[in-house]
Biopython code that builds the backbone (N, CA, C, O; Angstrom):
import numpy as np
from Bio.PDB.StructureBuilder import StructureBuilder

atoms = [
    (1, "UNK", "N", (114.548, 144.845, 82.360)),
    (1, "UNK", "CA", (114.150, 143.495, 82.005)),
    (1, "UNK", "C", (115.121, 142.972, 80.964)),
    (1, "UNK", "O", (115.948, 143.757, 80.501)),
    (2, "UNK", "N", (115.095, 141.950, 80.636)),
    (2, "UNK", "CA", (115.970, 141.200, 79.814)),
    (2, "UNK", "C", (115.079, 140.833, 78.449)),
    (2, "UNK", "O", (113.850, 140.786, 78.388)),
    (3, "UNK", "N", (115.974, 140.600, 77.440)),
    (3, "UNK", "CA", (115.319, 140.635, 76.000)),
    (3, "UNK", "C", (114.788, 139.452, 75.872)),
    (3, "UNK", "O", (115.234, 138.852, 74.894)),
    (4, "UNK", "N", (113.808, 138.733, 76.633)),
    (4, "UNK", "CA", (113.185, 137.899, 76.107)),
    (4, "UNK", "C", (111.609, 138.270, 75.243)),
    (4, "UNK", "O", (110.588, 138.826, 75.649)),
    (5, "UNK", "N", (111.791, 137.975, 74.573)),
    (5, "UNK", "CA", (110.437, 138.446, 73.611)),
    (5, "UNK", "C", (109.194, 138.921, 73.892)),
    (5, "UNK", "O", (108.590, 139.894, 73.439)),
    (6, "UNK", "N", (108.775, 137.778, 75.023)),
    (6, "UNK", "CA", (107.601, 138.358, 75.849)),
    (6, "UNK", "C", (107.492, 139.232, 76.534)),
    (6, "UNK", "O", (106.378, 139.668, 76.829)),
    (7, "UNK", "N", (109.006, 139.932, 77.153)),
    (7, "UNK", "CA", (108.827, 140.866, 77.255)),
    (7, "UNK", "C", (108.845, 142.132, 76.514)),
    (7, "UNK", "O", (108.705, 143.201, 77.107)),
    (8, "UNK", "N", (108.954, 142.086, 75.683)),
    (8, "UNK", "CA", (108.804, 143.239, 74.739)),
    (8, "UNK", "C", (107.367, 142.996, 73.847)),
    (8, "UNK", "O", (107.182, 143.494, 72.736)),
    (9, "UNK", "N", (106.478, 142.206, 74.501)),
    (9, "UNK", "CA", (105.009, 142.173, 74.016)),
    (9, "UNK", "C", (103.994, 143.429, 74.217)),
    (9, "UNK", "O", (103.769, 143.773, 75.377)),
    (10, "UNK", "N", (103.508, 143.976, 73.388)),
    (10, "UNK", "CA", (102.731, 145.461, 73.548)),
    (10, "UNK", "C", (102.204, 145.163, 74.854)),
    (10, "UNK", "O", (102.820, 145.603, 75.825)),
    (11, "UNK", "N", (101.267, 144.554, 75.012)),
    (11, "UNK", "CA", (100.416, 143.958, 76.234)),
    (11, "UNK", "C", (101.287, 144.189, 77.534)),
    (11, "UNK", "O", (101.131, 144.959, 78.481)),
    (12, "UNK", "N", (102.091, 143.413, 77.293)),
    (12, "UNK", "CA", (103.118, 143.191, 78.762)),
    (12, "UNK", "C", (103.508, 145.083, 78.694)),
    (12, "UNK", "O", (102.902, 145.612, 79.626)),
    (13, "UNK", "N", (104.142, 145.910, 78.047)),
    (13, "UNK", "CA", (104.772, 146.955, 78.077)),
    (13, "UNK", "C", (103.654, 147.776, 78.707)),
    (13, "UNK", "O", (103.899, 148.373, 79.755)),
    (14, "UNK", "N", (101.880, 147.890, 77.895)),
    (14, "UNK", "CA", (100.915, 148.373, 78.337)),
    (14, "UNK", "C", (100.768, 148.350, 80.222)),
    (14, "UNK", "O", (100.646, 149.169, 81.133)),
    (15, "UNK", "N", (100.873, 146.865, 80.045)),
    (15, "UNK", "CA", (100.603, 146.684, 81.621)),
    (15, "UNK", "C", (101.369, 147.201, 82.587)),
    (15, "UNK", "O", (101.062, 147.330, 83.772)),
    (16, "UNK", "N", (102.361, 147.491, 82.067)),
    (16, "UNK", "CA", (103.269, 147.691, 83.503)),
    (16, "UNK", "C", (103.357, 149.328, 83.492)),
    (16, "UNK", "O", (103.412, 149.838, 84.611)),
    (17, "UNK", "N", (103.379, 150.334, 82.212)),
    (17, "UNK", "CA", (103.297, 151.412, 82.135)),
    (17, "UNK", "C", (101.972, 151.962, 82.736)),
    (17, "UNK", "O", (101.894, 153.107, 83.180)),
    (18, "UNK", "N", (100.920, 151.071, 82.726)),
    (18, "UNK", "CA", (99.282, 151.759, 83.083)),
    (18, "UNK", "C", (99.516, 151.819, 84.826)),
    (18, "UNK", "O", (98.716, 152.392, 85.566)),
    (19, "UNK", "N", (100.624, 151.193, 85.260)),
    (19, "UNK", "CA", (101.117, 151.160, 86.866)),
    (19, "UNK", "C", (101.825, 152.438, 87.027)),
    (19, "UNK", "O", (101.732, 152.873, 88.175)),
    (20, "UNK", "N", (102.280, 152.928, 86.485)),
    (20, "UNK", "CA", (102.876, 153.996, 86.619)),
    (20, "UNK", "C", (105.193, 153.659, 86.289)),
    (20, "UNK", "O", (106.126, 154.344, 86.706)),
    (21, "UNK", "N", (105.208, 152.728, 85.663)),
    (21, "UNK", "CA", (106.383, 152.041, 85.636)),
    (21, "UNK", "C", (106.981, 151.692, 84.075)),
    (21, "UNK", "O", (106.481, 150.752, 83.457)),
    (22, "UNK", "N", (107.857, 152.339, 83.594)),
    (22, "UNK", "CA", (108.326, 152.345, 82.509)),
    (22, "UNK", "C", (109.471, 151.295, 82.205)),
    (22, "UNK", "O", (110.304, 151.196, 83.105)),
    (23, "UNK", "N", (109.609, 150.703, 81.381)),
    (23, "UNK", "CA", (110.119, 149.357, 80.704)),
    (23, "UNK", "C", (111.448, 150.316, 80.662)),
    (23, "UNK", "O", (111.489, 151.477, 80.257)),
    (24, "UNK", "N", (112.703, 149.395, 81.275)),
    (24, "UNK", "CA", (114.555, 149.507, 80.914)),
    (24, "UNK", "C", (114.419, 148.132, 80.362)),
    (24, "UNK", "O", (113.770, 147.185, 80.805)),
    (25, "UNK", "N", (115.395, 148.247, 78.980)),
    (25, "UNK", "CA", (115.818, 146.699, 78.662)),
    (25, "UNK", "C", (117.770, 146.662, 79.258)),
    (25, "UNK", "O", (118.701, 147.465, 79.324)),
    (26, "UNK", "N", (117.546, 145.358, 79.537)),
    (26, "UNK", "CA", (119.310, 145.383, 79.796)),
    (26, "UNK", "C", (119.717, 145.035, 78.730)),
    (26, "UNK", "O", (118.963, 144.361, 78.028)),
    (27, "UNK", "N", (120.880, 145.334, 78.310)),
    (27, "UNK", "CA", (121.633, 145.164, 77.357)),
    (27, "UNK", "C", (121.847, 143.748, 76.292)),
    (27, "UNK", "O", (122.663, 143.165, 77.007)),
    (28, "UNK", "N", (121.730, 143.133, 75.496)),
    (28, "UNK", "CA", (122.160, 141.746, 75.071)),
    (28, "UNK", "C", (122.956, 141.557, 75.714)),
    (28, "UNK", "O", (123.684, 142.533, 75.896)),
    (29, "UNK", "N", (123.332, 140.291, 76.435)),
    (29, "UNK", "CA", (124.555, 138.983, 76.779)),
    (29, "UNK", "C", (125.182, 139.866, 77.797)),
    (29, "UNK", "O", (126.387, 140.112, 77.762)),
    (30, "UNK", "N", (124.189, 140.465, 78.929)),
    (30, "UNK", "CA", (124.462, 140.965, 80.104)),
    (30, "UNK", "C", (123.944, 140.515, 81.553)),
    (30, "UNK", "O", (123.359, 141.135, 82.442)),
    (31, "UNK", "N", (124.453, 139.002, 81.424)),
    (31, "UNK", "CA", (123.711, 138.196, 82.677)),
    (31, "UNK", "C", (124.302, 138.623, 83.928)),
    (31, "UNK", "O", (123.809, 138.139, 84.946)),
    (32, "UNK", "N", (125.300, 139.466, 84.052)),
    (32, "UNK", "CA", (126.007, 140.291, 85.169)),
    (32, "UNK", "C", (124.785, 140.827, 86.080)),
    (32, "UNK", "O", (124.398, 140.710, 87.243)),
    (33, "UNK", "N", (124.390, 141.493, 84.870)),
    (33, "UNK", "CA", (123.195, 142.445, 85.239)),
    (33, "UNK", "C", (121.666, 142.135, 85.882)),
    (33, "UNK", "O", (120.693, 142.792, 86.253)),
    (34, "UNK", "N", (122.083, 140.660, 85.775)),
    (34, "UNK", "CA", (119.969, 140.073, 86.114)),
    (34, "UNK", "C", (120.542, 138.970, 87.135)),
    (34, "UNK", "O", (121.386, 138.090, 86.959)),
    (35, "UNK", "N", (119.773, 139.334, 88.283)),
    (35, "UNK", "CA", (119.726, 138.604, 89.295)),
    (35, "UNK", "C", (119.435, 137.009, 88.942)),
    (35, "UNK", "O", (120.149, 136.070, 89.296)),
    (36, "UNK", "N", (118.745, 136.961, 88.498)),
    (36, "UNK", "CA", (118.128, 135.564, 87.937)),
    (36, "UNK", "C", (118.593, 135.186, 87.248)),
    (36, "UNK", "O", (118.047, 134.238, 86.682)),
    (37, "UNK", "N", (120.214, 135.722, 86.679)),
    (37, "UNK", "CA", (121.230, 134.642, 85.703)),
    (37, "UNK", "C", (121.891, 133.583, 86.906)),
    (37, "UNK", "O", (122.254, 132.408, 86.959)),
    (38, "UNK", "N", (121.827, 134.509, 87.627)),
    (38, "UNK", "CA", (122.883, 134.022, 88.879)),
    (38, "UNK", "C", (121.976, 133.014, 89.767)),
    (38, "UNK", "O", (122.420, 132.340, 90.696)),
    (39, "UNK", "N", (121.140, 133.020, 89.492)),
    (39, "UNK", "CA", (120.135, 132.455, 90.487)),
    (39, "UNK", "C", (119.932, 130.948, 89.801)),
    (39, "UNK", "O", (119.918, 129.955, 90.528)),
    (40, "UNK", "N", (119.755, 130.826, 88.155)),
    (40, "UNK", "CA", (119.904, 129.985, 87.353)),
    (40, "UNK", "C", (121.479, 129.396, 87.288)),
    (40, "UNK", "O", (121.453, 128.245, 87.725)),
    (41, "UNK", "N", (122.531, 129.696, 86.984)),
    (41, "UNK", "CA", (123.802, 129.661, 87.612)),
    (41, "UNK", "C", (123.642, 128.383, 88.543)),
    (41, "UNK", "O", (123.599, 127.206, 88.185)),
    (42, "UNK", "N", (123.556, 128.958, 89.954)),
    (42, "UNK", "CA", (122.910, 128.035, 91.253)),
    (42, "UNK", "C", (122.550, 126.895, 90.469)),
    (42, "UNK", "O", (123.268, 125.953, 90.133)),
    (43, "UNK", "N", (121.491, 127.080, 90.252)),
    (43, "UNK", "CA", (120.180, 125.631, 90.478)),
    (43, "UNK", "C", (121.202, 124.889, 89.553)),
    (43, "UNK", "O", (121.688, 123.874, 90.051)),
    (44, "UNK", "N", (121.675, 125.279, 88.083)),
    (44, "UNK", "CA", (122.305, 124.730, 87.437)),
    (44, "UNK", "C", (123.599, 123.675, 87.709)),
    (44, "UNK", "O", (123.805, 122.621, 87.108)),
    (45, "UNK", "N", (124.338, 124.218, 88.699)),
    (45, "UNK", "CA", (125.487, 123.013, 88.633)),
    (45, "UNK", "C", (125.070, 122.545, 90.289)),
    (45, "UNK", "O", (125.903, 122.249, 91.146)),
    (46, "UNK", "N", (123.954, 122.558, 90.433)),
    (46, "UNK", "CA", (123.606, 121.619, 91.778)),
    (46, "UNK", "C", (122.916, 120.737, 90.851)),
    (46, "UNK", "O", (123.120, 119.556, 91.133)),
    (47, "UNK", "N", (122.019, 120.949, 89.638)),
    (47, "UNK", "CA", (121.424, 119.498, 88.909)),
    (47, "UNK", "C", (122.757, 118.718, 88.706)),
    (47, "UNK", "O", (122.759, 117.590, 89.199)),
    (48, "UNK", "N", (123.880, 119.115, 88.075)),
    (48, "UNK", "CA", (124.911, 118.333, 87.075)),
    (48, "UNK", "C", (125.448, 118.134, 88.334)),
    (48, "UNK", "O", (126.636, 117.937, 88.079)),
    (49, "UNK", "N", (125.333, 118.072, 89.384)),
    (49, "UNK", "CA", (126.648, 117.957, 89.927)),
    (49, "UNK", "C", (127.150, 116.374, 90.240)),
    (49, "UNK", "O", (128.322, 116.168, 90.558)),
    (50, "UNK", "N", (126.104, 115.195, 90.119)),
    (50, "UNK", "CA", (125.856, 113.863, 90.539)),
    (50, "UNK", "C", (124.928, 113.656, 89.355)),
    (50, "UNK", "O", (124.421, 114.641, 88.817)),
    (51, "UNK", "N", (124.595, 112.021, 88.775)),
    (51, "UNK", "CA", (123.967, 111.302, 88.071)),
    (51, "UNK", "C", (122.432, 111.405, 89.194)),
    (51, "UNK", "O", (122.407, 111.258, 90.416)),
    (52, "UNK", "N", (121.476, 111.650, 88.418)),
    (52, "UNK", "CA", (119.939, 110.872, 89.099)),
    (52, "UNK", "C", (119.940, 110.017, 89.833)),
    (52, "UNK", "O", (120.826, 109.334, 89.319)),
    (53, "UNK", "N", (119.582, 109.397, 90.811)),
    (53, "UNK", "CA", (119.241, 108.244, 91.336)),
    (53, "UNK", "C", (118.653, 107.721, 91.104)),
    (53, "UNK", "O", (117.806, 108.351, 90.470)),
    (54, "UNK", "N", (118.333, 106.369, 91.209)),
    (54, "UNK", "CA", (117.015, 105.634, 90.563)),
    (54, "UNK", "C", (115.712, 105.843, 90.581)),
    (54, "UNK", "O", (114.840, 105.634, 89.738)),
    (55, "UNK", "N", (115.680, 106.473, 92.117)),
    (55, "UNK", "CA", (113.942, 106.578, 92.786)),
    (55, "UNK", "C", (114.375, 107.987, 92.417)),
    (55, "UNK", "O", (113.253, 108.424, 92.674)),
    (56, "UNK", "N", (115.080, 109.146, 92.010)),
    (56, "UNK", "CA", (114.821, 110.201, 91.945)),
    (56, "UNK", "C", (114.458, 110.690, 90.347)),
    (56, "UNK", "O", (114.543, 109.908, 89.400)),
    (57, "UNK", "N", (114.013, 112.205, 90.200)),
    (57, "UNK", "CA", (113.144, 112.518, 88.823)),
    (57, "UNK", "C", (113.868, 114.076, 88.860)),
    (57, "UNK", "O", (114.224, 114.774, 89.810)),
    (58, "UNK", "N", (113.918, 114.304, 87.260)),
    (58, "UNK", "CA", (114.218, 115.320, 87.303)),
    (58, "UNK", "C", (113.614, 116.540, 88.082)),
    (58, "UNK", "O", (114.315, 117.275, 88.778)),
    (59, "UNK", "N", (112.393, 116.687, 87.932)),
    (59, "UNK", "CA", (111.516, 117.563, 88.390)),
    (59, "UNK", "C", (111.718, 117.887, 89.935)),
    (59, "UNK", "O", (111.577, 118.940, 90.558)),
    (60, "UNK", "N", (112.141, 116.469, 90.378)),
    (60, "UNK", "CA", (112.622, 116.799, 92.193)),
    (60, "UNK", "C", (113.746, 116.905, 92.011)),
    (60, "UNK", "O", (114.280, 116.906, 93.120)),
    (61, "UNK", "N", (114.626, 117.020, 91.084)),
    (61, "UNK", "CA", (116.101, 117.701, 91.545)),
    (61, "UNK", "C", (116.021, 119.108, 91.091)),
    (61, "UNK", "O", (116.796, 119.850, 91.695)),
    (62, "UNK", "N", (115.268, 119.681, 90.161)),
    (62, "UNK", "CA", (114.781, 120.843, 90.068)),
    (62, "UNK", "C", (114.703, 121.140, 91.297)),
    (62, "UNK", "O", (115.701, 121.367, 91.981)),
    (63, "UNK", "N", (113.546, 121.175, 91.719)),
    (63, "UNK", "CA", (112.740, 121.619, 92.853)),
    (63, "UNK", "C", (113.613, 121.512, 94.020)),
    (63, "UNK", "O", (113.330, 122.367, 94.859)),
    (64, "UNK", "N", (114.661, 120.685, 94.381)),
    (64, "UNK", "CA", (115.523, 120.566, 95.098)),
    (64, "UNK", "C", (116.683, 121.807, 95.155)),
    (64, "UNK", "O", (117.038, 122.451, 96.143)),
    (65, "UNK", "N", (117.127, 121.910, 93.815)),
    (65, "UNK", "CA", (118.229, 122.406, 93.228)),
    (65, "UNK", "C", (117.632, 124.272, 93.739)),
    (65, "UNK", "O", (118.370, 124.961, 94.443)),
    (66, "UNK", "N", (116.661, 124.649, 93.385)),
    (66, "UNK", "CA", (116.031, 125.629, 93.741)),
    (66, "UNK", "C", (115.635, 125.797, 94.896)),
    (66, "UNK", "O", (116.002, 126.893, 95.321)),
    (67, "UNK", "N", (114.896, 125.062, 95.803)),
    (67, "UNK", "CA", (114.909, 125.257, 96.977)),
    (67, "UNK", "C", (116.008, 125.699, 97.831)),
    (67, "UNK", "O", (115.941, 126.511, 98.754)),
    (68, "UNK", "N", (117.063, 125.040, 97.392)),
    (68, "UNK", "CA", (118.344, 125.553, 98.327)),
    (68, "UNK", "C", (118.900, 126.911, 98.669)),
    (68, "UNK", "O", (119.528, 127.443, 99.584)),
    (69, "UNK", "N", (118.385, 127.216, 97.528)),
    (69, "UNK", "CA", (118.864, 128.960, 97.261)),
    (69, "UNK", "C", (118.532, 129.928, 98.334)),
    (69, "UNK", "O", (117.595, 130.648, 97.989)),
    (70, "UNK", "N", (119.002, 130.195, 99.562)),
    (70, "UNK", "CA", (118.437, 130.734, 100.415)),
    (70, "UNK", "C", (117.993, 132.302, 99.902)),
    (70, "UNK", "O", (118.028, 132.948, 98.855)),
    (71, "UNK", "N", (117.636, 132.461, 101.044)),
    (71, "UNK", "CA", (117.072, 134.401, 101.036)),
    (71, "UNK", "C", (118.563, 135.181, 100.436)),
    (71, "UNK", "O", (118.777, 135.910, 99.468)),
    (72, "UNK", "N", (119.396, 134.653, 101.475)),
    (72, "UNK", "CA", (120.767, 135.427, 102.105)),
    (72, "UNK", "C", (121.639, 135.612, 100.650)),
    (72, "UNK", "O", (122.370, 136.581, 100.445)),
    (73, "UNK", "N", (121.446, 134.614, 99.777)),
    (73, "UNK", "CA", (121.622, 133.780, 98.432)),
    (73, "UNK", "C", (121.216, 135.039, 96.884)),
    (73, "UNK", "O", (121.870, 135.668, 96.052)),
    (74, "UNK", "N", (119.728, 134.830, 97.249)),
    (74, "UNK", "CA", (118.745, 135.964, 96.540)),
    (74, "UNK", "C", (119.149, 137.552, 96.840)),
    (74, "UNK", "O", (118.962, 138.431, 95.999)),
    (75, "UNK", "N", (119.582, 137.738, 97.821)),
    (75, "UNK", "CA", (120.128, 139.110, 98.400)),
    (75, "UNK", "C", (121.724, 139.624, 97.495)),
    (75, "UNK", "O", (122.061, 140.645, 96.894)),
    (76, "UNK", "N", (122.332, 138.422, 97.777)),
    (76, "UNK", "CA", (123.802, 138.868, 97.116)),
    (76, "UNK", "C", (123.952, 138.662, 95.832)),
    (76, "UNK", "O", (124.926, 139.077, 95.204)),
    (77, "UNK", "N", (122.820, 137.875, 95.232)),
    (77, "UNK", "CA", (122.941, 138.291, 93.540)),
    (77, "UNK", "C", (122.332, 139.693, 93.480)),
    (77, "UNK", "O", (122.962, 140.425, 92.717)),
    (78, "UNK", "N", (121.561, 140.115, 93.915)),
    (78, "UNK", "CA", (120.721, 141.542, 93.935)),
    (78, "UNK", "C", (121.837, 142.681, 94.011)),
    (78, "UNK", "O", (121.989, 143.463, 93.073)),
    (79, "UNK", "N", (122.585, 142.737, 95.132)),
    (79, "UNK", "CA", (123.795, 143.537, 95.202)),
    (79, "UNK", "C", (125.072, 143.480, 94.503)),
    (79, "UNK", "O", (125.966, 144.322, 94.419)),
    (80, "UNK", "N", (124.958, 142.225, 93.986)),
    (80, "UNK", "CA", (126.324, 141.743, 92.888)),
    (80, "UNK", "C", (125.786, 142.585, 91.533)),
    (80, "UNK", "O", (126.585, 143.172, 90.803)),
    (81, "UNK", "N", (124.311, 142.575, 91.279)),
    (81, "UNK", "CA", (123.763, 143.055, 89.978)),
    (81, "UNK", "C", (123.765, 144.659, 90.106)),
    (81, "UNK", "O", (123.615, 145.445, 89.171)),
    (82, "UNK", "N", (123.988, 145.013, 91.600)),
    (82, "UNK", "CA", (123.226, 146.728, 91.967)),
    (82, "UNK", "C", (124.629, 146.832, 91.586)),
    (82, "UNK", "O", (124.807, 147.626, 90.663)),
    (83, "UNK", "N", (125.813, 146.184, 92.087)),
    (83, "UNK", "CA", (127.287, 146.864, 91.839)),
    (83, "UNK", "C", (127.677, 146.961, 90.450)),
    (83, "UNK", "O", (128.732, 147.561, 90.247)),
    (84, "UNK", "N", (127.056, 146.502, 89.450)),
    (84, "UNK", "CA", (127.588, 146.141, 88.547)),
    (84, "UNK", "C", (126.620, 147.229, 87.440)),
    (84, "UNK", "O", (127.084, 147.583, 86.356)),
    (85, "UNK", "N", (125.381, 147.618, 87.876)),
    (85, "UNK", "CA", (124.937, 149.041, 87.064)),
    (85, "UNK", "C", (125.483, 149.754, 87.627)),
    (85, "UNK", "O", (126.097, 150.521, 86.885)),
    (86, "UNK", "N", (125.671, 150.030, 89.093)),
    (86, "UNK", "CA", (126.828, 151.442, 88.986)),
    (86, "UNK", "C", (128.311, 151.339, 88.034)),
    (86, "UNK", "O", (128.967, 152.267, 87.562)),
    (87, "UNK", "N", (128.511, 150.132, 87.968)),
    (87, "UNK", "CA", (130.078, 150.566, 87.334)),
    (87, "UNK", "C", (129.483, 150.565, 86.021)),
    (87, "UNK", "O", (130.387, 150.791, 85.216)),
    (88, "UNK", "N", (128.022, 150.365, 85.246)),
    (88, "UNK", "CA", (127.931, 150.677, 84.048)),
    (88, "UNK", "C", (127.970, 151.943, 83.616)),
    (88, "UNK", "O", (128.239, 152.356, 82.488)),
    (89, "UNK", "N", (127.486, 152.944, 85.260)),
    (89, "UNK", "CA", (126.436, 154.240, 84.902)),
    (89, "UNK", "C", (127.987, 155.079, 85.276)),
    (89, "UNK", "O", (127.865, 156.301, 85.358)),
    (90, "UNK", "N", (129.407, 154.519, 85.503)),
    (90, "UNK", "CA", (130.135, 155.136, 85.645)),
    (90, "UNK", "C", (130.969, 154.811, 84.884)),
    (90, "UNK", "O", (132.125, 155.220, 84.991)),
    (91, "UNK", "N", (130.513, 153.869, 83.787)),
    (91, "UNK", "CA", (131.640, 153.529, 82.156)),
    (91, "UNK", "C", (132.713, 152.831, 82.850)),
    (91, "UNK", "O", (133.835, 153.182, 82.485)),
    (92, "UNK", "N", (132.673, 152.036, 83.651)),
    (92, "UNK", "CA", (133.637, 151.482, 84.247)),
    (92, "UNK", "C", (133.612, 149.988, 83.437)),
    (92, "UNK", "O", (132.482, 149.501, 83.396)),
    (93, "UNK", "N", (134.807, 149.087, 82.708)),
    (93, "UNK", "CA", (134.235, 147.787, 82.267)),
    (93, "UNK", "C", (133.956, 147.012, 83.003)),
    (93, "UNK", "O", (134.685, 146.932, 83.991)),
    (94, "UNK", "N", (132.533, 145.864, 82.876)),
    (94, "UNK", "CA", (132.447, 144.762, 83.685)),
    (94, "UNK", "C", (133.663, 143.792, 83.530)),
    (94, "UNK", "O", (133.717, 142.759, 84.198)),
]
sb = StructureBuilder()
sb.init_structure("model")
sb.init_model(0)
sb.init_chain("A")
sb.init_seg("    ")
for serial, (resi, resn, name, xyz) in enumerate(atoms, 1):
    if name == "N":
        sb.init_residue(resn, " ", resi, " ")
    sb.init_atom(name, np.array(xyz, "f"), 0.0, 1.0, " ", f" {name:<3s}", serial, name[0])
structure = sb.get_structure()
């Protein structure tokens, strides 16, 4: 998981250990490593990429911007992130 605070909440740590599943933190300022930097990435320069339209709202270019992201999309950040702990677990630099 990534160092956001909530996740390092007793509660949250409780919960996921009473599953049988023990808490990894990734490293500080290692968005290589989390699928969902890359996924944010995406949505991100599809908002900036054009001014709003008049009849349009942020919230639907959100929702737009995210929708696009296919499966195929979600898959190759997953394997971009799997390649990138092996070259950690083999001291290789990102």
């Amino acid at each position: 998981m990534d160092n956001v605070p909530i996740h390092k909440n007793v509660d949250i740590r409780n919960y996921i250990e009473s599953r049988g599943y023990f808490c990894v933190y990734l490293p500080p300022y290692s968005p290589e490593l989390n699928p969902i930097e890359q996924f944010w990435s995406v949505c991100k320069s599809k908002l900036k990429r054009e001014p709003l339209l008049e009849n349009e709202t942020l919230t639907s270019r959100i929702r737009d911007a995210c929708n696009s992201v296919l499966q195929s999309d979600l898959q190759g950040f997953c394997r971009y992130s799997v390649q990138k702990f092996d070259a950690c677990l083999n001291r290789e630099p990102l």
